[in-house]
N, C-alpha and C positions, 0 to 999 in steps of 0.2 A: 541779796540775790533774788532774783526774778522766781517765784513759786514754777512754773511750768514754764517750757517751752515756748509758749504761745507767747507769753507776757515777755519777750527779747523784743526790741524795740530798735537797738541800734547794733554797733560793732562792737563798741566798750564792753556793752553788757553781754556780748556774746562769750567775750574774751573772759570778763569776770568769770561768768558761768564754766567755760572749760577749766578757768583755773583753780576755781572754788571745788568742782569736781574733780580735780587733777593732785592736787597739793597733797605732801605727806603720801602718797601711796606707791613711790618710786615710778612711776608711770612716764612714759614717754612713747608719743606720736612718732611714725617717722612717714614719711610721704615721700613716694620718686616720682618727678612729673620730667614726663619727654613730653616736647610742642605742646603742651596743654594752655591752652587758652581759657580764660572765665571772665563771664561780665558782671560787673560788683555795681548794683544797683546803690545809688547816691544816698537812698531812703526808701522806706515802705509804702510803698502804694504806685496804684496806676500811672501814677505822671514822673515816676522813678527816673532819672539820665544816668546810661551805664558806662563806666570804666571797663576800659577790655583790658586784662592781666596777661601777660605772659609769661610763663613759667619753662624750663627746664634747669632740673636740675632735683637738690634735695634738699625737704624743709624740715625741720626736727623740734619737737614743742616738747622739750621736758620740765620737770618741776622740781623743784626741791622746794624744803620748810623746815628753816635751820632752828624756828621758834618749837620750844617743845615743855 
């Protein structure tokens, strides 16, 4: 996993990262989006092409970690 924040690079490793932070501590996100709209840059930097998302509804990122 990526030491800081800063050093996230793409979306995998973002994902890593929440779930490296997430595992084993019973933890679960829950998110309600009405009409929310988000534009998911392609990659990092100035010349980025964006995806528009459209969301309603509910997104829920739990974790479990059956290895013990």
């Amino acid at each position: 996993m990526a030491e800081t924040k800063d050093d996230t690079q793409t979306w995998p490793e973002l994902a890593i990262g929440l779930y490296d932070k997430l595992t084993g501590r019973g933890a679960e996100i829950t998110y309600d989006f009405e009409d929310f709209e988000l534009d998911v840059p392609s990659k990092v930097g100035d010349d980025a092409e964006y995806a528009k998302w459209k969301m309603d509804g509910t997104v829920r990122i739990r974790t479990r970690d059956d290895a013990s």
